[in-house]
TORGUKE-565941 format. One record per residue: x, z, y of N, C-alpha, C in turn. Coordinates in steps of 0.02 Angstrom, whole numbers, padded with zeros to 5 digits, always signed. Last residue first. Layout:
N
XZYXZYXZY
...
//
This chain:
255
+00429+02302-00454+00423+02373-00418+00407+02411-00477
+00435+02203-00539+00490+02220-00510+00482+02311-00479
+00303+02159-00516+00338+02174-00578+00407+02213-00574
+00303+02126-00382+00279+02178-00409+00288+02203-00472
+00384+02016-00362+00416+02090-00336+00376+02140-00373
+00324+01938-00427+00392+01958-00486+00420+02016-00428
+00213+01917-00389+00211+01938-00428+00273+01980-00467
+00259+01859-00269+00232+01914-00262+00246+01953-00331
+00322+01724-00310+00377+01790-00285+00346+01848-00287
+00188+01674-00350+00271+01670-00395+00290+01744-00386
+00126+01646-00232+00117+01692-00273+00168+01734-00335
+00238+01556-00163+00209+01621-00130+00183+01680-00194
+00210+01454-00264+00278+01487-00253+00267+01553-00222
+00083+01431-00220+00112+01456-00305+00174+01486-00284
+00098+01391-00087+00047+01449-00121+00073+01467-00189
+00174+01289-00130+00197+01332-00066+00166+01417-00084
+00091+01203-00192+00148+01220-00209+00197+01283-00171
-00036+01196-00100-00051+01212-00132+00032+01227-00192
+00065+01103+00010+00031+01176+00025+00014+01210-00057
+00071+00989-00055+00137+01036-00029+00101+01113-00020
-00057+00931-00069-00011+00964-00117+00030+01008-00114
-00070+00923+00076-00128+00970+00026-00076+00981-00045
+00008+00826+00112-00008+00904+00147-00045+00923+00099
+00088+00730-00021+00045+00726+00027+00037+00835+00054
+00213+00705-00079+00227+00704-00028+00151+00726+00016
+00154+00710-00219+00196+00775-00176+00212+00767-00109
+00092+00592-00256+00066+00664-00223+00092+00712-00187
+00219+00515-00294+00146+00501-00218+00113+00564-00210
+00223+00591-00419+00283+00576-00368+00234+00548-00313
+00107+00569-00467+00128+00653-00453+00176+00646-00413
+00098+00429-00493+00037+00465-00466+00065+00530-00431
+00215+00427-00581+00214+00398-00514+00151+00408-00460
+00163+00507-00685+00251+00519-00651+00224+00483-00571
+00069+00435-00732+00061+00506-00718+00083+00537-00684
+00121+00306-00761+00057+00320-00714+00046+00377-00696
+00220+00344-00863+00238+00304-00791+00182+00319-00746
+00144+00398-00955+00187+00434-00924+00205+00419-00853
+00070+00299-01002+00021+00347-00970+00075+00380-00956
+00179+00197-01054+00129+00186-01019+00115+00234-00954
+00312+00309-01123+00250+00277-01124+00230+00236-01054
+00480+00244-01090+00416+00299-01074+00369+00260-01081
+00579+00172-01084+00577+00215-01145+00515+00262-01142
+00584+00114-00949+00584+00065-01002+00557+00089-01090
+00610+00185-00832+00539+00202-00852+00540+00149-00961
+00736+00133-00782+00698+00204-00769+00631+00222-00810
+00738+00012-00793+00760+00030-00844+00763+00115-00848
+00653-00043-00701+00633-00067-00764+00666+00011-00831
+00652+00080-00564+00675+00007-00586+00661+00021-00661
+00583+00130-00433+00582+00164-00497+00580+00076-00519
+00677+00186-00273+00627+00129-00305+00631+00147-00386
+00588+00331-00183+00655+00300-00203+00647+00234-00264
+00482+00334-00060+00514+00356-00132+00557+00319-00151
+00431+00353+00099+00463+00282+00043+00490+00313-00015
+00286+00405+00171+00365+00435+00118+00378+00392+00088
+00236+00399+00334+00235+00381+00253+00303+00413+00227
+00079+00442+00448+00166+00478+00408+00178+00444+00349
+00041+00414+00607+00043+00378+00533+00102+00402+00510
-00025+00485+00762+00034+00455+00719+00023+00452+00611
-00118+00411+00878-00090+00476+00842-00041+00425+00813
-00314+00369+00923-00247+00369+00911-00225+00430+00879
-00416+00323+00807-00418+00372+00847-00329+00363+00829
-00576+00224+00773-00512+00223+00765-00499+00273+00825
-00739+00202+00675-00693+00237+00732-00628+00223+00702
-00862+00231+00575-00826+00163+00613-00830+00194+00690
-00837+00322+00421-00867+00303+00472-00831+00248+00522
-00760+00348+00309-00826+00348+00309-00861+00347+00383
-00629+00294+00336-00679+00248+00284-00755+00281+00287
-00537+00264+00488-00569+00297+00426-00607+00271+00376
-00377+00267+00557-00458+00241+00523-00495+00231+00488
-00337+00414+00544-00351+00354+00615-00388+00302+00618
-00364+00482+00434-00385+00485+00504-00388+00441+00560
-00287+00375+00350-00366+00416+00340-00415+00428+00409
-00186+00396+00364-00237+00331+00373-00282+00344+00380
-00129+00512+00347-00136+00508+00379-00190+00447+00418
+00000+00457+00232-00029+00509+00274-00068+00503+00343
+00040+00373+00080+00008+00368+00148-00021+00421+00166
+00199+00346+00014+00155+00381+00011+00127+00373+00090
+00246+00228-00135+00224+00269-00063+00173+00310-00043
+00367+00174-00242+00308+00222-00241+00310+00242-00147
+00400+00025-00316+00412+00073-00247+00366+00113-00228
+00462-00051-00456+00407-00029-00419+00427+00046-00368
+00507-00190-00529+00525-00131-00491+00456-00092-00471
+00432-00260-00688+00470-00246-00629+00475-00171-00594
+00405-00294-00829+00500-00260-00816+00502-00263-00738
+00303-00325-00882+00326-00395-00863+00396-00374-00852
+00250-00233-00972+00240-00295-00995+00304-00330-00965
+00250-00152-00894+00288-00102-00967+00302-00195-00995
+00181-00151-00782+00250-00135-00764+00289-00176-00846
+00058-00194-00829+00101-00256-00807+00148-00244-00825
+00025-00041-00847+00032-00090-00896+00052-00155-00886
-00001-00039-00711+00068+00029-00747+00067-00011-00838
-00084-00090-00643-00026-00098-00636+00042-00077-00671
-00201-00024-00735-00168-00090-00752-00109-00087-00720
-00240+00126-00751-00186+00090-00793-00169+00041-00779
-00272+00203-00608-00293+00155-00660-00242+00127-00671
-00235+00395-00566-00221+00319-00557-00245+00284-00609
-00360+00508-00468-00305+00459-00548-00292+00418-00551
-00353+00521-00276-00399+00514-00362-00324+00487-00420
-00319+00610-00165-00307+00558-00212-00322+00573-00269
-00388+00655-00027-00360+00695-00087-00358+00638-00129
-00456+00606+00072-00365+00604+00093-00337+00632+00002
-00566+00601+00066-00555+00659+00098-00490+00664+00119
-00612+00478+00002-00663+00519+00076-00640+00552+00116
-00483+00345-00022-00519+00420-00040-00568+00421+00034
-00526+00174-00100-00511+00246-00014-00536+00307-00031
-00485+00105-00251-00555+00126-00210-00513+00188-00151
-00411+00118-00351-00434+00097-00356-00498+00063-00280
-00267+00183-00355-00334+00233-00361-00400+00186-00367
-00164+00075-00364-00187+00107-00427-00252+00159-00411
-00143-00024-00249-00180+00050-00220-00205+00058-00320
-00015-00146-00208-00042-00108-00266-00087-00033-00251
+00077-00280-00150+00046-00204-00141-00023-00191-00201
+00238-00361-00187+00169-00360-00198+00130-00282-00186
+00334-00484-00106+00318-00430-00125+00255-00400-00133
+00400-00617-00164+00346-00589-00146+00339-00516-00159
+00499-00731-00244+00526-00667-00186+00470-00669-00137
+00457-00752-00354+00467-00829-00319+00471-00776-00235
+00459-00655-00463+00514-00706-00450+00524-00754-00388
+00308-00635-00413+00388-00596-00398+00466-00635-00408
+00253-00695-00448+00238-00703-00386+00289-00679-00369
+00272-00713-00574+00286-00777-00541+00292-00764-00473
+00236-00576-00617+00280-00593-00634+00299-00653-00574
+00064-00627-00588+00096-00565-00553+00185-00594-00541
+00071-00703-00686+00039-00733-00639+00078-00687-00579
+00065-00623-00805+00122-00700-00788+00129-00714-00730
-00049-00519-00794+00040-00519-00789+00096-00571-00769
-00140-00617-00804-00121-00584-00731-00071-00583-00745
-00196-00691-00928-00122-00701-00884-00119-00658-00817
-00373-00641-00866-00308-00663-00916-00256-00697-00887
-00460-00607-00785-00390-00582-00785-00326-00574-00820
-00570-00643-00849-00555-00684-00801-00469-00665-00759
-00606-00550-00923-00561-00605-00958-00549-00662-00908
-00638-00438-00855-00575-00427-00901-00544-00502-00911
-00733-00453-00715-00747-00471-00792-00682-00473-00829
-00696-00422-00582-00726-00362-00621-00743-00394-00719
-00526-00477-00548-00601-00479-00561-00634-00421-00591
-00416-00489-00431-00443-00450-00476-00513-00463-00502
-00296-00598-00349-00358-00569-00342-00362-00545-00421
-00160-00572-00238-00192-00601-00327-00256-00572-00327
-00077-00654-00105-00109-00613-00152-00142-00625-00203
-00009-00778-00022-00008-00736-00122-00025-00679-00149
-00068-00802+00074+00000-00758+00074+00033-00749+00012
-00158-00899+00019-00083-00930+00067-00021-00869+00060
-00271-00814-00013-00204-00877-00042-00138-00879-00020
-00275-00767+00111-00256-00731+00055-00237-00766+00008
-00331-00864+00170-00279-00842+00181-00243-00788+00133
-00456-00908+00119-00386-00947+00119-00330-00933+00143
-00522-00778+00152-00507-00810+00069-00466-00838+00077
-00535-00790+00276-00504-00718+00248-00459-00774+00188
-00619-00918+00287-00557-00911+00315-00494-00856+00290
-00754-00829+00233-00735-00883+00252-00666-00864+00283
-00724-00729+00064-00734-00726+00156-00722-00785+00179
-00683-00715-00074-00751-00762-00031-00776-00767+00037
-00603-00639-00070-00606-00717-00065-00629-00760-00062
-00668-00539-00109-00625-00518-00028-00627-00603-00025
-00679-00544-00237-00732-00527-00199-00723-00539-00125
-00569-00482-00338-00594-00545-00313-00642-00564-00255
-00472-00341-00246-00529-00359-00279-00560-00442-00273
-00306-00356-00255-00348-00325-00228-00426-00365-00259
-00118-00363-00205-00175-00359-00270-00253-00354-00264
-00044-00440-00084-00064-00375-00120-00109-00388-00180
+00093-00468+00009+00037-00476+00000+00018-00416-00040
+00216-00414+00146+00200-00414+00084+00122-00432+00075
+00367-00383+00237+00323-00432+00217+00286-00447+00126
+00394-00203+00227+00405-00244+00218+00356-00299+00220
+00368-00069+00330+00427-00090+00265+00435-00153+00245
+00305-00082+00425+00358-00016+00421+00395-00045+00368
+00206-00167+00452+00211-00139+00516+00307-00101+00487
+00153-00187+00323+00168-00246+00343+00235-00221+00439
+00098-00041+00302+00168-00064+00260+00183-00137+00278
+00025-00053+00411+00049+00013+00401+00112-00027+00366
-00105-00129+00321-00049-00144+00391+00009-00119+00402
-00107-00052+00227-00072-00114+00226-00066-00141+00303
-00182+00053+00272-00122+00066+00256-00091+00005+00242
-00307+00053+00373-00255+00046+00400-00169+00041+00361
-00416+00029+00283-00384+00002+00291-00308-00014+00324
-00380+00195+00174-00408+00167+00231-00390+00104+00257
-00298+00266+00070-00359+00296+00140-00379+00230+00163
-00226+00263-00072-00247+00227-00030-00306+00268+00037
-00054+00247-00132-00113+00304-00119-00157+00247-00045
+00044+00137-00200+00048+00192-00147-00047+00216-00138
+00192+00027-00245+00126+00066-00255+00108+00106-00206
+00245-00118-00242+00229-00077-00174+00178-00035-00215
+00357-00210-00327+00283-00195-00316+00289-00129-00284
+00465-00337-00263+00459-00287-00294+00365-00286-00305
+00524-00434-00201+00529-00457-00283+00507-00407-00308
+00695-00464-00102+00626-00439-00131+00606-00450-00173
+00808-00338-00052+00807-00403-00077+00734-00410-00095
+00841-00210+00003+00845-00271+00029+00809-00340-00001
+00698-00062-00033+00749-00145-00084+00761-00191-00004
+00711+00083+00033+00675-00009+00046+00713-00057+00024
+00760+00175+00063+00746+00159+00003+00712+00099-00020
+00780+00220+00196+00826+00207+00166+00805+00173+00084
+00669+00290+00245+00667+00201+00259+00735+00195+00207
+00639+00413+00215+00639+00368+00177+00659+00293+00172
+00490+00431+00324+00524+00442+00294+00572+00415+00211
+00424+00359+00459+00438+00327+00406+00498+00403+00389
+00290+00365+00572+00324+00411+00561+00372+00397+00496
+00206+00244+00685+00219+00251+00616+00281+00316+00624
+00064+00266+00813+00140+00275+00804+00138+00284+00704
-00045+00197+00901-00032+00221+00847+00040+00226+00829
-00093+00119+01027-00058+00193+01035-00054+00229+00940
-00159-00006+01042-00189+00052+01006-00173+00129+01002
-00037-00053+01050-00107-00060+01111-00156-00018+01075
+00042-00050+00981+00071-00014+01035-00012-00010+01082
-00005-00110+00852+00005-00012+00869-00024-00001+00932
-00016-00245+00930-00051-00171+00885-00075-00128+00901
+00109-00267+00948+00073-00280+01008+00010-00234+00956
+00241-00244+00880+00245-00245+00924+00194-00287+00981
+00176-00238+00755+00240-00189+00753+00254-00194+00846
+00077-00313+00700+00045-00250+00723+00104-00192+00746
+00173-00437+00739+00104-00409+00783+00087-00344+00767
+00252-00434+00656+00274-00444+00718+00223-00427+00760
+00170-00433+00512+00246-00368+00530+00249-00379+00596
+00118-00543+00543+00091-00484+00522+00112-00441+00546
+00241-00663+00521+00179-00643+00574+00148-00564+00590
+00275-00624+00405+00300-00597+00440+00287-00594+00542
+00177-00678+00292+00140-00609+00337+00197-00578+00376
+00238-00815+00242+00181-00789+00288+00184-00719+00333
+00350-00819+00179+00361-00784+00225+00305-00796+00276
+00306-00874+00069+00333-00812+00070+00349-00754+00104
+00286-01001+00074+00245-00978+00072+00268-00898+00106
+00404-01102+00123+00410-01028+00083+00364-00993+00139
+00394-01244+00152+00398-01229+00082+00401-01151+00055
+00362-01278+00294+00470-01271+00266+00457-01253+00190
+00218-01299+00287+00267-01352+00285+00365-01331+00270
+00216-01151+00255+00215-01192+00191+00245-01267+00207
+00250-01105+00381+00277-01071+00333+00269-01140+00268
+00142-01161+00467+00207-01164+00474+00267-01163+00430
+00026-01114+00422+00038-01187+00394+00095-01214+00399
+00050-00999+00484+00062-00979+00383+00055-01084+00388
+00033-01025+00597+00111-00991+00557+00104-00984+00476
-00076-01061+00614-00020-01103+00629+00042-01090+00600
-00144-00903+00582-00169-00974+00519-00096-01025+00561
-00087-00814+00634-00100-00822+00572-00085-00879+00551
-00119-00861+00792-00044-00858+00790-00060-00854+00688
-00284-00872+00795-00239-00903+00841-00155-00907+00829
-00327-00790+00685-00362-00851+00698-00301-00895+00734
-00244-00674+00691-00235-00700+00623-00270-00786+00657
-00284-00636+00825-00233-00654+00805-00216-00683+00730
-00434-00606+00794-00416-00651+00828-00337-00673+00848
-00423-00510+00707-00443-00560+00656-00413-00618+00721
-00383-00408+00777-00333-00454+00717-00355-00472+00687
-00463-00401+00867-00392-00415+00905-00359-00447+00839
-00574-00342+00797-00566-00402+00831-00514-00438+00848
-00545-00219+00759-00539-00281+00698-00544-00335+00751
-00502-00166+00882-00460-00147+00835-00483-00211+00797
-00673-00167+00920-00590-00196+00978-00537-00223+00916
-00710-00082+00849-00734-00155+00847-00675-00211+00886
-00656+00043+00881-00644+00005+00804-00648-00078+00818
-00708+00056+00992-00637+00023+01018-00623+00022+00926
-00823+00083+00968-00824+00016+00995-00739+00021+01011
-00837+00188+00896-00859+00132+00885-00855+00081+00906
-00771+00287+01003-00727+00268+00975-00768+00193+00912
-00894+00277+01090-00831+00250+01115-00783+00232+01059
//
């Protein structure tokens, strides 16, 4: 059952991307701003989606969402559901993501269209990213970013990879740390099911050029990896436990 209401789930939005997508993004480029493709996106999985799916977003944080745009969206990755998730809760945005995806018939030209950037696995085919990145931001795109590289199995987040955190140092932009709870479960990566409930994120507060401008590299990636962690249940707990132990110890020292 729940295999076949996954199949429901990708169907419904590829067949909205087919039928309301593609007219509205040709919509979008005849007025000239590309830009505002995926507010399609935001309108469907925010109010026909979810709701038919019964998935609820939980947003902590909304307060920290740049009005203006132009940023980069970091954030921990589970599952496909988390860019929807941030098209659904925060903002109209494309994303970064592996060359490979662009070779989908139709997928590919849309992923153009929105401005996402594709990634290659050969280094030198990723020359000028930065510029390229940079442009996408000036020209008021917001961009998503999964630094782990790859969906956790378990929800526990892997190390972050340097490149986005080497653009940062290069090009001077914003960047909006998030955190995803919960994708995981509703739809998952190691198997094909979707299960209602609710989706928890943490909008972090935005970390601008001149926050990070004097810090290494590997600091920013470390800082902003550990700032996304804390918000997740397994961290908190395992901080909860230290603290727990903390106090034990210093009563018993104490005694």
């Amino acid at each position: 059952m729940r295999a076949i209401l996954a199949f429901f789930y990708y169907f419904v939005v590829f067949t909205i991307m087919l039928v309301a997508g593609i007219p509205y993004t040709l919509y979008c480029g005849i007025r000239g701003h590309w830009e505002d493709c995926t507010k399609i996106c935001t309108f469907s999985f925010r109010n026909i989606i979810f709701k038919l799916f019964r998935i609820k977003v939980s947003v902590k944080g909304a307060e920290n969402i740049p009005k203006e745009r132009g940023y980069v969206i970091v954030a921990n990755h589970q599952s496909f559901l988390d860019i929807n998730v941030i098209w659904h809760s925060i903002a109209t945005a494309a994303f970064m993501a592996k060359a490979s995806l662009w070779k989908a018939p139709i997928f590919g030209w849309v992923l153009n269209r929105t401005g996402s950037i594709p990634i290659y696995k050969n280094p030198r085919m990723n020359a000028g990213l930065g510029k390229h990145l940079k442009k996408r931001l000036d020209s008021h795109y917001n961009i998503t970013v999964f630094p782990e590289g790859h969906r956790s199995d378990d929800g526990h987040m892997f190390k972050f990879q340097n490149g986005i955190f080497r653009l940062a140092k290069e090009q001077h932009f914003p960047i909006l740390p998030v955190t995803f709870i919960n994708t995981g479960k509703i739809l998952p990566k190691v198997k094909w099911a979707i299960y209602s409930g609710t989706v928890e994120m943490v909008i972090h507060p935005l970390i601008r050029y001149e926050d990070y401008a004097e810090k290494p590299m590997a600091d920013l990636r470390d800082e902003t990896h550990d700032l996304i962690e804390s918000a997740m249940p397994y961290k908190q707990a395992e901080l909860a436990a230290g603290s727990t132990d903390n106090v034990a110890a210093t009563e018993n020292k104490e005694a």
